[in-house]
MINUVEX-558349 format. One line per 3 residues: number of its first residue (from 1); their letters; for each residue x, y, z of N, C-alpha, C, O. Coordinates in steps of 0.2 Angstrom, whole numbers, always signed. Example, Ala and Ser with C-alpha at 12.3 -4.5 7.8 and 13.67 -1.06 7.14 Angstrom:
# residues 2
1) as) +66 -28 +39 +62 -22 +39 +66 -16 +39 +71 -17 +42  +64 -11 +35 +68 -5 +36 +64 +0 +39 +67 +6 +40
# end
This chain:
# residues 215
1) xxx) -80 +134 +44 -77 +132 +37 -79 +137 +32 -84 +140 +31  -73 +139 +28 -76 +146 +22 -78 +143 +18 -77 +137 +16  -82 +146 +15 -88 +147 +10 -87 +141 +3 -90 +137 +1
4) xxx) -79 +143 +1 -78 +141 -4 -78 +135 -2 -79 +132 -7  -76 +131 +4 -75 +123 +6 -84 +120 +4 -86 +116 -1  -88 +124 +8 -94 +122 +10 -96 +121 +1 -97 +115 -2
7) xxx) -97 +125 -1 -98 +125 -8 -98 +120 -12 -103 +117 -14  -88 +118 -13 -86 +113 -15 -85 +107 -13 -83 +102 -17  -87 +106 -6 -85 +100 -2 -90 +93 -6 -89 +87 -5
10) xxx) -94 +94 -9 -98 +86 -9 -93 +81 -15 -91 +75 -15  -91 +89 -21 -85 +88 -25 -78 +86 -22 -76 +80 -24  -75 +88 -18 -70 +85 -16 -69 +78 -10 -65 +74 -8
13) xxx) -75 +79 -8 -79 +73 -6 -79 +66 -9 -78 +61 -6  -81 +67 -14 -82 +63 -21 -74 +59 -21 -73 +53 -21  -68 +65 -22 -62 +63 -22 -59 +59 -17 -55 +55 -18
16) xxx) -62 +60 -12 -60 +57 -5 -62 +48 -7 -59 +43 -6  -68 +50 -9 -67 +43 -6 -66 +35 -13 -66 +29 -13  -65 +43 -17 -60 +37 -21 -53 +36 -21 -49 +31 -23
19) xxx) -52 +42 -17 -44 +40 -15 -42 +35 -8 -37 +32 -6  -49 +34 -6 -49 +31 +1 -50 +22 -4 -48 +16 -2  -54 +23 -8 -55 +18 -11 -51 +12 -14 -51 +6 -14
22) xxx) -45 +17 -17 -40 +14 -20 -33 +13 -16 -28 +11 -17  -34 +15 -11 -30 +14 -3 -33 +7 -1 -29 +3 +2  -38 +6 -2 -40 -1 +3 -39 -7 -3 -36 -12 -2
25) xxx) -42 -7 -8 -41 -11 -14 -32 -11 -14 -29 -16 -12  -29 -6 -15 -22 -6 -16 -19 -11 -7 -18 -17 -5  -20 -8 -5 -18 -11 +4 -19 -18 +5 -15 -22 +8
28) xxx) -24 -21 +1 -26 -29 +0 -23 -31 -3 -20 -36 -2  -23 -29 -10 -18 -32 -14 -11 -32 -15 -8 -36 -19  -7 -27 -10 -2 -24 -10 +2 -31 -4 +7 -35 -5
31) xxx) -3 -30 +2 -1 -34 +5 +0 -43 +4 +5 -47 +6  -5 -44 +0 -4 -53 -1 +1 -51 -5 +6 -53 -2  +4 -48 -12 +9 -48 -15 +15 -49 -11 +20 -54 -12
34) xxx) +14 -43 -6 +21 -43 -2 +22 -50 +3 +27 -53 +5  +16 -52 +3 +18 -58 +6 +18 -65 +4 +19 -70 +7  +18 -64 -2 +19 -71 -8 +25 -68 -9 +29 -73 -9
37) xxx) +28 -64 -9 +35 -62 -12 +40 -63 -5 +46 -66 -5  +38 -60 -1 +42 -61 +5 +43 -69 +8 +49 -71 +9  +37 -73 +8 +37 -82 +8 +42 -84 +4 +46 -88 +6
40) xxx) +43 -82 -1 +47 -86 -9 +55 -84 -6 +60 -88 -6  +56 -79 -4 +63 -78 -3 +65 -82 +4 +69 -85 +5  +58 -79 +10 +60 -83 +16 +62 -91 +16 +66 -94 +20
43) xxx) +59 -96 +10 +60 -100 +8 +65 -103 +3 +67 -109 +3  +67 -99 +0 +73 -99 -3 +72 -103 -11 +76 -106 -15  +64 -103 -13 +62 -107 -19 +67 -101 -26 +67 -96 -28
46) xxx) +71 -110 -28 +74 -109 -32 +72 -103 -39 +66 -100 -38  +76 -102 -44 +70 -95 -47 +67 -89 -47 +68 -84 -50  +61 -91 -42 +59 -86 -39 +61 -82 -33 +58 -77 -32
49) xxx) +66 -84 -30 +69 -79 -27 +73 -74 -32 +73 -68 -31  +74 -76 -36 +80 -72 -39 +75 -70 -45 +79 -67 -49  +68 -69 -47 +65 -65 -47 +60 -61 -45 +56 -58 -48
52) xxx) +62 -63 -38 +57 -57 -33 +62 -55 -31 +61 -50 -28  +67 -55 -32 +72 -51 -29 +73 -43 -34 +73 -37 -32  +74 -47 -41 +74 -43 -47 +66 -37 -45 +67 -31 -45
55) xxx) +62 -38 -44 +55 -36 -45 +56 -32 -37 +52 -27 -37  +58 -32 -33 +59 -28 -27 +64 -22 -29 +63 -16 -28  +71 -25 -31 +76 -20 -33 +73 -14 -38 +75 -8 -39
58) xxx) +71 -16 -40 +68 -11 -50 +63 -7 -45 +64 -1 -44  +57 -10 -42 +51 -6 -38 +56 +1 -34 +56 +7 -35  +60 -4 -29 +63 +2 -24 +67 +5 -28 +69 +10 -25
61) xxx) +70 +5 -34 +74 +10 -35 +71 +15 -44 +74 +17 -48  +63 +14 -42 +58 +19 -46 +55 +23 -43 +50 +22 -39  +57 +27 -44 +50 +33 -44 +42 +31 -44 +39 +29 -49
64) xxx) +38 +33 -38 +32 +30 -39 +29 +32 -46 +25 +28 -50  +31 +37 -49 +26 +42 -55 +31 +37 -60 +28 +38 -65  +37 +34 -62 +40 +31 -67 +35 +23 -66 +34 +20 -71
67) xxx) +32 +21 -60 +29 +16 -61 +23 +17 -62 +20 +12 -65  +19 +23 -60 +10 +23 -63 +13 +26 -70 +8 +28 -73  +20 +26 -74 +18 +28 -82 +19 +24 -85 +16 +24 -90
70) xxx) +23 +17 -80 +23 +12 -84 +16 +9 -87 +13 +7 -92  +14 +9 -81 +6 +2 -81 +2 +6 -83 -4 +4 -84  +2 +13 -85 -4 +18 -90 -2 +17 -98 -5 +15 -102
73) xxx) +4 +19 -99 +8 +20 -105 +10 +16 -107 +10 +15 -113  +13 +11 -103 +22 +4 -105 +19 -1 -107 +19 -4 -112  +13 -3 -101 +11 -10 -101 +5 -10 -106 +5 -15 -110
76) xxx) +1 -6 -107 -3 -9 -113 +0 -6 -120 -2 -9 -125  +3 -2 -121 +8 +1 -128 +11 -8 -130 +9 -11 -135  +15 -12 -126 +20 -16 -125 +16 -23 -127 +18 -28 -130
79) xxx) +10 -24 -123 +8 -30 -122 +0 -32 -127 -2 -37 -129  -2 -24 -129 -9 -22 -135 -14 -22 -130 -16 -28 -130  -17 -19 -126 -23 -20 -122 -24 -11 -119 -20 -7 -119
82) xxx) -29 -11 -118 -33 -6 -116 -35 -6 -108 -37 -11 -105  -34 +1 -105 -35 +2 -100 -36 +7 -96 -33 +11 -98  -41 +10 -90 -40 +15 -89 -36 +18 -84 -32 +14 -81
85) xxx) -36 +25 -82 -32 +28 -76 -35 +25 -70 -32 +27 -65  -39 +22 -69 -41 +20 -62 -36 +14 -61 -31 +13 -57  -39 +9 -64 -34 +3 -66 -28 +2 -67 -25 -3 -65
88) xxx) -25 +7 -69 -18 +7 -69 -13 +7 -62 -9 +5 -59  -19 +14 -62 -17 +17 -53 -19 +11 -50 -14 +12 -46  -21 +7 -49 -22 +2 -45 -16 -5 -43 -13 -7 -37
91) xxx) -14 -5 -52 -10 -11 -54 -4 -8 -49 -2 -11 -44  +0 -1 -52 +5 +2 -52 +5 +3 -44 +9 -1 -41  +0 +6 -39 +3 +6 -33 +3 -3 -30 +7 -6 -26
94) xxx) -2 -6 -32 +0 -15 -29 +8 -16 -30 +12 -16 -26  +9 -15 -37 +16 -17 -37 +22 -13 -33 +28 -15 -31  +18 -6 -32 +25 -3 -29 +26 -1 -21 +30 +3 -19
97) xxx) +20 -5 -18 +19 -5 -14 +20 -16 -10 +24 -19 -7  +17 -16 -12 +20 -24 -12 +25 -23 -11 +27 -23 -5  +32 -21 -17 +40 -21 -16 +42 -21 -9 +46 -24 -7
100) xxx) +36 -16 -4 +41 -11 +1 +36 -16 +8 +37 -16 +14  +33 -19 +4 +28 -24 +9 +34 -32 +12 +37 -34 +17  +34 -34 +4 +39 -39 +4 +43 -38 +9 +42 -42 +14
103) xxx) +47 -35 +9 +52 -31 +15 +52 -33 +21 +55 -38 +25  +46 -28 +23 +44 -28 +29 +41 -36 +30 +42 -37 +36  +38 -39 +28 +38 -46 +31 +43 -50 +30 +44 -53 +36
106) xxx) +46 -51 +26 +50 -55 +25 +57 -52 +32 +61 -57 +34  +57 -47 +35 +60 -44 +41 +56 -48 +47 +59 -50 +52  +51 -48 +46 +45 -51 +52 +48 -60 +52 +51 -63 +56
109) xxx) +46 -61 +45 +47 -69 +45 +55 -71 +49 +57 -77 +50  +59 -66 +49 +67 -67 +50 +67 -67 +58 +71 -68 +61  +61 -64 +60 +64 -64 +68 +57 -69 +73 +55 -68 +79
112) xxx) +56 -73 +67 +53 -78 +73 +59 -85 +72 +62 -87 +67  +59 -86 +77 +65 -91 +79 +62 -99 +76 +56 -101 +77  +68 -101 +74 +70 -109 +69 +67 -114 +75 +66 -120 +74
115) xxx) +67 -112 +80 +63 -118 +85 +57 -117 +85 +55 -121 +89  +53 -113 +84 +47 -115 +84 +45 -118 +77 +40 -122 +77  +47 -117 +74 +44 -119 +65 +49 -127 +68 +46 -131 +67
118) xxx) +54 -130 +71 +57 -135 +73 +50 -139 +77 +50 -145 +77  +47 -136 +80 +43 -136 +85 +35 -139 +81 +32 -144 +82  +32 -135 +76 +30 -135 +73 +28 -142 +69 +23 -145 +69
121) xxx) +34 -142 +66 +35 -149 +64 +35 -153 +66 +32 -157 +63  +38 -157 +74 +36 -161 +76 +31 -163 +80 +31 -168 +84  +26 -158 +79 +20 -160 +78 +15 -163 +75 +9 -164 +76
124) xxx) +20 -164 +67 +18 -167 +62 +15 -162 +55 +13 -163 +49  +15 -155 +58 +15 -152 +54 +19 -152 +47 +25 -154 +48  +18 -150 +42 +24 -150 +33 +26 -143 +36 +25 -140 +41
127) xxx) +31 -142 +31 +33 -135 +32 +30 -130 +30 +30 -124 +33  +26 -132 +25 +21 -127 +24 +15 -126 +26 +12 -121 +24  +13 -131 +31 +10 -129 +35 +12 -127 +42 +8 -124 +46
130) xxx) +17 -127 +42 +23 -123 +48 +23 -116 +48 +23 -112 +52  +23 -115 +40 +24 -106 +38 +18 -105 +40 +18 -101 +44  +12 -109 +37 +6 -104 +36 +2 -104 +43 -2 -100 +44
133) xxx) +3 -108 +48 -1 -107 +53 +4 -106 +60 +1 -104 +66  +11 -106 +59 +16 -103 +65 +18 -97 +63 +16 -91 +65  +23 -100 +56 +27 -93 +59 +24 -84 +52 +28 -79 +52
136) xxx) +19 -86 +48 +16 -78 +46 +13 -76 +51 +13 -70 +53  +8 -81 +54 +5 -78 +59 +7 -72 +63 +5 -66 +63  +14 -77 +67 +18 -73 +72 +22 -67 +70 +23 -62 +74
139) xxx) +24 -67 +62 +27 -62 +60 +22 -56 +57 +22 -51 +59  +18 -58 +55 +12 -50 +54 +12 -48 +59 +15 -43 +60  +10 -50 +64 +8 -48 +70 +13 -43 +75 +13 -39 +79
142) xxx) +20 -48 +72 +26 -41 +76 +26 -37 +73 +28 -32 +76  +24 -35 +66 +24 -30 +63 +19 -26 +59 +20 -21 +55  +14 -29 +62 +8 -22 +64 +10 -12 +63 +7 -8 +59
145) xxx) +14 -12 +66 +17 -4 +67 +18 -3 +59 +15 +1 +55  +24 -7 +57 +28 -7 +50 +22 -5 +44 +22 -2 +39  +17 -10 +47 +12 -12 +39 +8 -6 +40 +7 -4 +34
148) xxx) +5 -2 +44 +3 +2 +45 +5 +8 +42 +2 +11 +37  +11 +11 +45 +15 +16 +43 +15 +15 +38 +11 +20 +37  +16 +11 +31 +15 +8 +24 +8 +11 +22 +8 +14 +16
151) xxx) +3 +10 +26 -4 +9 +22 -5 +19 +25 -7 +22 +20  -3 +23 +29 -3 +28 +29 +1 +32 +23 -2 +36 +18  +7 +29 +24 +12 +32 +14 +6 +30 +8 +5 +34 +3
154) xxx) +3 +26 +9 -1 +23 +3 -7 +30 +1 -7 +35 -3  -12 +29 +7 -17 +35 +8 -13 +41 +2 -15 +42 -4  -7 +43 +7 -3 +50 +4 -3 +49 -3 -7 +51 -7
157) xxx) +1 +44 -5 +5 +43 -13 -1 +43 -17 +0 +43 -23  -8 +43 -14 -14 +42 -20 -15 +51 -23 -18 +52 -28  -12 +56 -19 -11 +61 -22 -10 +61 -30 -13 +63 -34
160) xxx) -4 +57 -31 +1 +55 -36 -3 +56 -42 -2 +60 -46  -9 +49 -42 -15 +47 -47 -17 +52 -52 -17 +52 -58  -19 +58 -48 -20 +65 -55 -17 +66 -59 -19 +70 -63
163) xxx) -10 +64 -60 -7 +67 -64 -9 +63 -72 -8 +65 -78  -12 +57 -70 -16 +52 -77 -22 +52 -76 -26 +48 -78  -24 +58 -71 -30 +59 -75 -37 +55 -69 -43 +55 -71
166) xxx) -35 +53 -64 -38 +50 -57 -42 +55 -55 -40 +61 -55  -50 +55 -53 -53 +61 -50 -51 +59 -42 -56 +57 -38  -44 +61 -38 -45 +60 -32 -47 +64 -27 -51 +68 -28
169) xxx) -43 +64 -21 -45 +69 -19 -39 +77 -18 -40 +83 -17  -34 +73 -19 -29 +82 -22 -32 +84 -28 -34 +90 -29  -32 +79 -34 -34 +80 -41 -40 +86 -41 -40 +91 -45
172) xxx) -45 +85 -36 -52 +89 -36 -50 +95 -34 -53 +100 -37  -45 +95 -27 -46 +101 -23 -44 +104 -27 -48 +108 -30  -36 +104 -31 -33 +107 -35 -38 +110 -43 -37 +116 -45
175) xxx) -42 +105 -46 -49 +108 -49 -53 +115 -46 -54 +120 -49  -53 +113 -39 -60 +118 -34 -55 +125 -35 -57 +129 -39  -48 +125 -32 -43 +129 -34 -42 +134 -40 -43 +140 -39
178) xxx) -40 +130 -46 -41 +134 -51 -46 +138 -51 -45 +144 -52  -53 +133 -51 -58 +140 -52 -62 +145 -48 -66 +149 -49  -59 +144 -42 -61 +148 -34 -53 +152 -32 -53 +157 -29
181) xxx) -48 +149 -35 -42 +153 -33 -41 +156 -26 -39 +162 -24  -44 +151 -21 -44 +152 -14 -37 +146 -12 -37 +142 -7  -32 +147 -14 -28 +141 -11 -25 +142 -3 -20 +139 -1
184) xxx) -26 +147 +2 -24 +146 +7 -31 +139 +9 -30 +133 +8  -35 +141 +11 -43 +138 +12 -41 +132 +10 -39 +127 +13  -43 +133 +2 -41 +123 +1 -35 +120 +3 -35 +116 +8
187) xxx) -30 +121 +2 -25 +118 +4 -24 +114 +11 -21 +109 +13  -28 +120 +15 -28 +120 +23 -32 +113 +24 -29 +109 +27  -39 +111 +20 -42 +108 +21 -38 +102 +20 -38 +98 +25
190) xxx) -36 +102 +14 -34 +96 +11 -29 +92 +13 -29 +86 +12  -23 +96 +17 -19 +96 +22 -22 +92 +30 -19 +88 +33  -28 +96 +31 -32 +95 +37 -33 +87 +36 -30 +81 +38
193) xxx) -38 +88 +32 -41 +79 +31 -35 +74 +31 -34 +70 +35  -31 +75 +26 -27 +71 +26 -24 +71 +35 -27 +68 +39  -21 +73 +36 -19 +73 +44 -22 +68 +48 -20 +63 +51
196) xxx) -29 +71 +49 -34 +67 +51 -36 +59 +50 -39 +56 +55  -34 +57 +44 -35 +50 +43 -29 +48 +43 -28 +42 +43  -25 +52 +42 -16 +46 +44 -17 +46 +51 -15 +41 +54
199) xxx) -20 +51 +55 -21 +48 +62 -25 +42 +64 -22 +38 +67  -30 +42 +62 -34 +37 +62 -30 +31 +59 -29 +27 +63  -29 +28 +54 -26 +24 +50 -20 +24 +56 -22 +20 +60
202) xxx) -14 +27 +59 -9 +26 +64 -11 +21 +71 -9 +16 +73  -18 +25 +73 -21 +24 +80 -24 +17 +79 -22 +14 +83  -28 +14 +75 -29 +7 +71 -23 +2 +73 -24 -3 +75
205) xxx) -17 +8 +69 -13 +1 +70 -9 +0 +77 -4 -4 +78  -10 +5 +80 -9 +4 +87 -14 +2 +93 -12 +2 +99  -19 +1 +91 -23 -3 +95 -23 -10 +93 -25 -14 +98
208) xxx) -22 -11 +86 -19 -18 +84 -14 -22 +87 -16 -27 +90  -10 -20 +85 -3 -18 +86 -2 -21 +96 +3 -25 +98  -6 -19 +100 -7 -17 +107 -13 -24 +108 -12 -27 +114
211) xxx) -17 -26 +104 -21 -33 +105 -18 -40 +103 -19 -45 +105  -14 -38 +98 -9 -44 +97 -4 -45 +94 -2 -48 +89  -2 -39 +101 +6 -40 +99 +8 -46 +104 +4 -49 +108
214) xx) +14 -48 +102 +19 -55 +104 +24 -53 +108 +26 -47 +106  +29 -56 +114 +34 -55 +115 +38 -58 +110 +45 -57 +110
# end
């Protein structure tokens, strides 16, 4: 490893695992979003479909960087509250990561078949207890792959975060850069790690994916 890595590594280190940080808080809360949003349409609740639908359409046809300017800039200018770059970056990727969650379950929840939730019920189950114990179950689970693929783009997109000011882990390398002006080296690295942990994050969910997956 060149000098200039070893040197700076505890600093871009640092970056890492704030950026790995705000990957798994965002992951969590990205996902129950998408899947409170994805339930309300799968069920067709008056209202709220028609605005979870509004709130998927606006997410998917923004720019990740027009929505971390929102929730840094828009929403406390708009609403009077105080905030920082970490928090923003949090709120901003939940929401614009949920949209693309929504989706993909609500795709899942469409290919478990109407006779098992028929099935379900006459067992005596509500229907709400049909959704929550038949058929999310069954639909997370066929789409293990999907949700994964997701949480990998997620990792990458936290690049994004430096531009308001995040110490992540592009934002640092990119610091180590300017004043070492070694960018084959860092780059290399920076490019390297990441590689490495979308495989690992990949391999996760295909051993998932492979333990409980469904015909």
């Amino acid at each position: 490893m060149p000098e200039v890595i070893l040197k700076n590594l505890p600093f871009m280190l640092q970056g890492l695992a704030t950026s790995l940080q705000i990957s798994a808080m965002v992951a969590v809360g990205g996902t129950l979003l998408g899947l409170l949003v994805a339930v309300i349409l799968y069920s067709r609740v008056p209202v709220l479909s028609v605005v979870s639908r509004v709130y998927i359409e606006f997410i998917r046809g923004t720019p990740l960087l027009v929505v971390l300017f929102i929730a840094f800039f828009g929403l406390p200018a708009l609403f009077g509250y105080q905030t920082t770059a970490y928090k923003a970056t949090v709120v901003a990727f939940i929401l614009f990561i949920g949209a693309y969650l929504a989706e993909d379950i609500r795709s899942g929840l469409l290919t478990v078949k109407p006779t098992l939730t028929q099935a379900a019920l006459a067992t005596g189950l509500t229907r709400g207890q049909a959704l929550r114990f038949v058929v999310v179950p069954l639909a997370v689970r066929r789409i293990i792959p999907t949700l994964f693929n997701q949480y990998v783009r997620l990792f990458k997109f936290t690049s994004v975060a430096s531009v308001i000011g995040v110490s992540e882990f592009t934002g640092n390398a990119m610091l180590v850069n300017a004043r070492e002006f070694q960018p084959v080296a860092i780059l290399a690295f920076v490019a390297l790690t990441y590689l490495v942990i979308c495989l690992i994050l990949s391999g996760i969910g295909r051993w998932l994916y492979a333990r409980l997956a469904v015909s």
